[in-house]
C-alpha positions in Angstrom: -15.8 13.2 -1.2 -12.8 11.7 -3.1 -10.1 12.2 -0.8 -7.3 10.6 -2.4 -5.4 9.2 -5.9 -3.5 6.3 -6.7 -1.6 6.5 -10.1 -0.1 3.3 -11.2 3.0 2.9 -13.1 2.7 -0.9 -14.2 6.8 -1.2 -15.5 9.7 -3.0 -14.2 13.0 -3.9 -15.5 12.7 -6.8 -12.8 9.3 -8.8 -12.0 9.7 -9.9 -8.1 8.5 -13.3 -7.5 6.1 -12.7 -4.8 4.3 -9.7 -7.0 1.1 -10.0 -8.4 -0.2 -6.6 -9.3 -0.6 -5.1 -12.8 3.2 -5.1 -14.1 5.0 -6.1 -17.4 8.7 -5.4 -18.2 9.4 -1.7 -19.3 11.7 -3.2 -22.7 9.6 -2.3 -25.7 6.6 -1.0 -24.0 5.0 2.5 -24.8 5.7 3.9 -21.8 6.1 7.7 -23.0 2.7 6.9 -24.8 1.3 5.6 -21.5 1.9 8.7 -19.6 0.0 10.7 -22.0 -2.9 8.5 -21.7 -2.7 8.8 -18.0 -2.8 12.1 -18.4 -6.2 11.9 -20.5 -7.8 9.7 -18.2 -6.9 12.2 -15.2 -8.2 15.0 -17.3 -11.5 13.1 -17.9 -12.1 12.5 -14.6 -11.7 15.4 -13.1 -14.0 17.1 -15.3 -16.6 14.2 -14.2 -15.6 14.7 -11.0 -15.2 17.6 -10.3 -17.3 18.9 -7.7 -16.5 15.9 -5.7 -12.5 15.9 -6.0 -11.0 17.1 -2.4 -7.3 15.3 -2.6 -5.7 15.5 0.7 -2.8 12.7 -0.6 -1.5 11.3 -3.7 0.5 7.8 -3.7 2.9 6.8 -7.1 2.8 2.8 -7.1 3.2 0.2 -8.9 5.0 -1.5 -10.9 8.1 0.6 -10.3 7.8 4.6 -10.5 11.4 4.7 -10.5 11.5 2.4 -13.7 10.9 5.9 -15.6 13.8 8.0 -17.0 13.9 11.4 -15.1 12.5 13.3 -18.1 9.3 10.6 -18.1 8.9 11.3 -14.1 9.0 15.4 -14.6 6.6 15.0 -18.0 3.7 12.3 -15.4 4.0 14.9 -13.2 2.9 17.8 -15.2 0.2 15.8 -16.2 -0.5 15.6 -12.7 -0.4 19.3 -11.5 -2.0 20.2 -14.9 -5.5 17.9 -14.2 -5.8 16.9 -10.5 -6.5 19.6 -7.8 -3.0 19.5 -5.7 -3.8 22.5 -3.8 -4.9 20.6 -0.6 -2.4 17.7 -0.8 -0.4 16.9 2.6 1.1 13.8 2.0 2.7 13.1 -2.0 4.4 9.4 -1.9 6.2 7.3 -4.3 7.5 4.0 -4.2 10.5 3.4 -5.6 13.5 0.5 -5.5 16.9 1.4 -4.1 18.9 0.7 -7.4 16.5 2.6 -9.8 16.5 6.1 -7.2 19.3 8.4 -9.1 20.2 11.5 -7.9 18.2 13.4 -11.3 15.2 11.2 -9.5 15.0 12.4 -6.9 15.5 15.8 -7.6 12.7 15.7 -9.9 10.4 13.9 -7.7 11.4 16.8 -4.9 10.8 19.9 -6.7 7.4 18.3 -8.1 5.8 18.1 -4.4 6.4 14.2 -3.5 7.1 14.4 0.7 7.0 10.9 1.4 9.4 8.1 0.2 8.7 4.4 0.1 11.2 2.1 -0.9 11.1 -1.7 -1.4 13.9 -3.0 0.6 12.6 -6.1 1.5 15.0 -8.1 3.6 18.7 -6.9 4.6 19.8 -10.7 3.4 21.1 -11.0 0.0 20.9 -15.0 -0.1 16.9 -14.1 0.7 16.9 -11.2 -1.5 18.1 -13.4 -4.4 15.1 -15.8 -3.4 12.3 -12.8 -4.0 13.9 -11.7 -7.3 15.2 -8.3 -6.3 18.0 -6.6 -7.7 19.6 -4.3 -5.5 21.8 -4.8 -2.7 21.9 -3.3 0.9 25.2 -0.9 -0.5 22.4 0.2 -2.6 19.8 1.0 0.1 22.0 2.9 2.2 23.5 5.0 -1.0 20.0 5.9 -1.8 18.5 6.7 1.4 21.3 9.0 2.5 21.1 10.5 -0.8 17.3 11.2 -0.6 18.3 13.0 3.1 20.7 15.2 1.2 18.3 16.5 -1.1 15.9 17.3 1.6 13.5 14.6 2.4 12.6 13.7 6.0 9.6 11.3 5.7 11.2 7.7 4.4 9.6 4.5 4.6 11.0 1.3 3.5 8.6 -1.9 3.4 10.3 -5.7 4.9 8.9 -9.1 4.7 8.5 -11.9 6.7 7.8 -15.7 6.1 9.8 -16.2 3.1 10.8 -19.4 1.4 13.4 -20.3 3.8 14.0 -17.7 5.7 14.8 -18.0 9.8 14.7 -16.5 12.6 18.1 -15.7 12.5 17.6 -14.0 9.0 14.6 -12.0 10.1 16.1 -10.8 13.5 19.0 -9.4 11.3 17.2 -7.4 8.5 15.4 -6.1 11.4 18.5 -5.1 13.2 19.8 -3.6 10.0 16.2 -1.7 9.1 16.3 -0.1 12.5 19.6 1.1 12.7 19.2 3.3 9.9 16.6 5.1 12.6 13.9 5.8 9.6 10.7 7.3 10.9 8.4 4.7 9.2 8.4 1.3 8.3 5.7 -1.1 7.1 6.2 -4.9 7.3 4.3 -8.0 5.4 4.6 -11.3 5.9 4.4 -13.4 2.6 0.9 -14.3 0.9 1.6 -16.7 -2.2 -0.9 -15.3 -5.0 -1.9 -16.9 -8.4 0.2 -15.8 -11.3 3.4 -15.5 -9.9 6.8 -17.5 -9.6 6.3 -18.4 -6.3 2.9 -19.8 -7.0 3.8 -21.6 -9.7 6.8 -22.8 -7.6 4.2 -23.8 -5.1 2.1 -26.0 -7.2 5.1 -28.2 -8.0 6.0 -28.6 -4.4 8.9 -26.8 -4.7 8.5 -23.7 -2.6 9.1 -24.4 1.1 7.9 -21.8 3.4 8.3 -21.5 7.0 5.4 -22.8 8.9 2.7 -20.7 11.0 4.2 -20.7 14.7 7.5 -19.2 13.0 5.7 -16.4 11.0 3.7 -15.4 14.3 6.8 -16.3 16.0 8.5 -13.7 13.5 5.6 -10.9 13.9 6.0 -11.1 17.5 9.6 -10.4 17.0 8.9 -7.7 14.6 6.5 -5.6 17.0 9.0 -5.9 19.9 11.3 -4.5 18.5 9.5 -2.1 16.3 8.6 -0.6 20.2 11.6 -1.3 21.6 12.7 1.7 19.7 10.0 4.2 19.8 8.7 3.1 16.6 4.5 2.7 17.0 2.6 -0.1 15.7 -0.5 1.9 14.5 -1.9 -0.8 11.7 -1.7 -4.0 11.6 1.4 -3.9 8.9 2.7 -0.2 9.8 5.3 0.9 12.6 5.6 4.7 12.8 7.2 7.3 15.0 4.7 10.3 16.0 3.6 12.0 13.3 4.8 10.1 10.5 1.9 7.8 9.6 0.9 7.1 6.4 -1.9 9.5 5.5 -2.7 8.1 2.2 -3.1 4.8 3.5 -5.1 5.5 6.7 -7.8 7.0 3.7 -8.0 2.9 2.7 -8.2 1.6 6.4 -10.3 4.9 7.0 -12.7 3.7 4.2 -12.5 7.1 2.6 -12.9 7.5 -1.3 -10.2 7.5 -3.6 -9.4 7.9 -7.2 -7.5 5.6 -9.4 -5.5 5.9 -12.2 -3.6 3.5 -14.5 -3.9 0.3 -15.9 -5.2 -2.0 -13.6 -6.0 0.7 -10.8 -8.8 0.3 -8.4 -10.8 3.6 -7.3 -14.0 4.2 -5.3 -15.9 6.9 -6.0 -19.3 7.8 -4.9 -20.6 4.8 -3.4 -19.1 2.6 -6.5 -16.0 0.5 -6.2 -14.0 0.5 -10.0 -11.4 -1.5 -11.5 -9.7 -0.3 -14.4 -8.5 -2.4 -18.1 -5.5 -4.5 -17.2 -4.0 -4.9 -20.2 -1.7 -1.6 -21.5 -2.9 -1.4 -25.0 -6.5 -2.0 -24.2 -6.6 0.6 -21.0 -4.9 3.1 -23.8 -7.6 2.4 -26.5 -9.8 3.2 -24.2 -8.8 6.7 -23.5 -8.2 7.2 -27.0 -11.4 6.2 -27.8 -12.6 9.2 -25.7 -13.8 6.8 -22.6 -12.7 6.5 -19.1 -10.8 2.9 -19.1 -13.6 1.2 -16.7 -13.5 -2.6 -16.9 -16.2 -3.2 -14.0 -17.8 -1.1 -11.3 -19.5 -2.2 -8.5 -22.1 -0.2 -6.7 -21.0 -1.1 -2.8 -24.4 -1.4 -0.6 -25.1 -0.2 3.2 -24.4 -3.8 4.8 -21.2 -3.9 2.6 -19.9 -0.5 3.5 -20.9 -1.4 7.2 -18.5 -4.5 6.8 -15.5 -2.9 5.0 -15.9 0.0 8.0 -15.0 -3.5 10.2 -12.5 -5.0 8.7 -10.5 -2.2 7.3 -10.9 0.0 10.5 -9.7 -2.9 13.0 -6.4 -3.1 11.0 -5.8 -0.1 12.9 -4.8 -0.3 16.5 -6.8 2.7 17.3 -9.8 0.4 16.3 -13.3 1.4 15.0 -14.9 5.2 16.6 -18.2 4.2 17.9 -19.7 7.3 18.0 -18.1 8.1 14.0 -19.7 4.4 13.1 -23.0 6.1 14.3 -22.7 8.7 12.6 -21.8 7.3 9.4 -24.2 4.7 9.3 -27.2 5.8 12.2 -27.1 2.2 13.8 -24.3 1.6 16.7 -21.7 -1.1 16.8 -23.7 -2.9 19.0 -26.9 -3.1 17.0 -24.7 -4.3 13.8 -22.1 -6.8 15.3 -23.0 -6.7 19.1 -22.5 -11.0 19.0 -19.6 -11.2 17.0 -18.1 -8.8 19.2 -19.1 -10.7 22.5 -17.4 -13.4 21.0 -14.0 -11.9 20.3 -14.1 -9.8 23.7 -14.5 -13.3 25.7 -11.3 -14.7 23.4 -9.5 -11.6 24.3 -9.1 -10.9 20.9 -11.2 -6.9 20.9 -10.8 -4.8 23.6 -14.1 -2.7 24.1 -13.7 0.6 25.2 -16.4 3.9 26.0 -15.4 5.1 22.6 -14.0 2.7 20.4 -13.2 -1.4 19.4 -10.2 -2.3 18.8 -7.7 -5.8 18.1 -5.6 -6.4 21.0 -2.2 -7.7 20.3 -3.7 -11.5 20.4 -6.3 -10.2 17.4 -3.6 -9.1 15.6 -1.8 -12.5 14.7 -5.5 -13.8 13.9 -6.6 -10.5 12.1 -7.9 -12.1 8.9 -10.3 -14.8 10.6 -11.3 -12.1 12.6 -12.5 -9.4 9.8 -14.0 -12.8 8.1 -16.2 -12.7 11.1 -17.9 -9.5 10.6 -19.1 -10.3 7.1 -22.9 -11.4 6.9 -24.1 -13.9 5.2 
């Protein structure tokens, strides 16, 4: 069952330094033409779809959302509510940046259904800010998040980073300080991974990008989940803080490994049994659709052993861990049949704590997540 939808917006006015996804700069590019498409492509899906399509949550990204005029926003979203089934959707999120949000926004984005808002804040620091290529400045992120309470919304998220060229201690301890007095009920928190394709890869490659080493990013993630608890704020993925009841729904559908729909250039579904990535580039995702055909650039039909390893290493980003009795279910062999070594191993580090009912990461797993997951896949 297809649980879920990503639509991707790939425009910015401003191209971080850090980001690699599907993105070009919204001067000159068809962007009201682009909507339509989307529209098409939702449409044609649907109808393929359509006894399949069960959307419990719906997630704008991008790109930038918020890189669109209010009168684009309200037109993508009666695209939206006129093709995909909305009538079981909890959780409606957009991200957004805190100098694009308007007040016309965000009324739009309200009286269309999105609940949940995520913004890309980043750091509280403007010398570090100026680093990552952003834009907007902490006047900015307080302007728009007490504007977004005064047109109703509760649920607000704002994402931080870690392990930035240059950054300190110091520097980190204070945009912490500053995201938590602002007593938000989630936030999500990355530490820097350097990608092909971007400034601060290129940067890398010629030496000049200086990055703190690992003991100060673990250093700076121990930091972050002390005082993430410290406040009543609950680490409940590896990445994500929340305060009861304020998890991200669409995202626990990833870590979940639940089905999902994606729409947009560059957007990555899964949808009965078969993982999807759509055409990159604008023109050639829109030709597509034009051309009558959903925009498919490759598929990949996932097998048992695979969907038994992404069950590992997405469930164990989440502190809860992995259900035996749901792994059962799921796949009618038990965790112990499957990975019964590989977990030995991890319980004698003291990296997986093994309960009656589930496996989980304990807080030592967590800084060592990634070599851990690596673990689980077979060769």
């Amino acid at each position: 069952m297809i649980k879920g939808a990503y639509i991707h917006i790939p425009f910015c006015h401003q191209i971080c330094h850090y980001c690699d996804f599907n993105k070009v700069f919204f001067k000159n590019q068809p962007v009201d033409e682009y909507i339509e498409t989307l529209g098409m492509e939702m449409k044609m899906f649907a109808e393929k779809y359509k006894e399949h399509l069960h959307i419990e949550t719906n997630f704008l990204g991008g790109g930038t959302p918020t890189a669109l005029s209010a009168d684009q926003l309200e037109r993508l979203f009666e695209l939206i509510k006129l093709y995909l089934p909305m009538q079981h959707v909890q959780e409606f999120t957009s991200e957004a940046n805190p100098d694009e949000l308007t007040y016309d926004k965000l009324v739009v984005m309200k009286n269309n259904g999105i609940n949940r808002l995520s913004l890309g804040v980043q750091s509280f620091d403007a010398d570090i800010l100026s680093r990552l290529g952003r834009t907007h400045s902490n006047e900015h992120v307080y302007k728009t998040i007490q504007m977004a309470k005064d047109i109703g919304f509760t649920n607000i998220s704002i994402d931080l980073m870690y392990g930035l060229p240059g950054q300190t201690m110091d520097q980190w301890k204070f945009t912490l300080q500053k995201a938590l007095e602002l007593n938000l009920p989630h936030y999500s928190a990355y530490s820097l991974i350097v990608e092909p394709k971007t400034v601060f890869y290129n940067l890398m490659t010629k030496g000049k990008l200086i990055l703190p080493g690992e003991d100060l990013e673990a250093d700076m993630y121990a930091v972050l989940m002390d005082a993430m608890e410290s406040k009543g704020i609950h680490q409940y993925e590896i990445s994500n803080f929340a305060k009861p009841g304020f998890h991200s729904k669409h995202n626990n559908l990833y870590w979940d490994n639940v089905e999902y729909a994606g729409f947009g250039a560059g957007a990555h579904g899964y949808a009965l049994g078969n993982r999807y990535a759509n055409i990159g580039p604008i023109k050639k995702y829109m030709d597509a659709l034009l051309s009558g055909e959903l925009p498919i650039n490759s598929t990949h039909e996932v097998t048992a052993v695979e969907r038994m390893e992404e069950e590992m290493f997405l469930g164990l980003r989440k502190v809860s861990g992995i259900d035996k009795k749901q792994f059962e279910d799921k796949f009618g062999k038990t965790l112990e049949e499957m990975y019964g070594q590989v977990l030995s191993k991890h319980i004698d580090t003291g990296s997986i704590i093994d309960t009656h009912d589930c496996v989980a990461l304990t807080r030592k797993g967590r800084f060592i997540g990634n070599e851990i997951f690596q673990s689980f896949l077979m060769e």
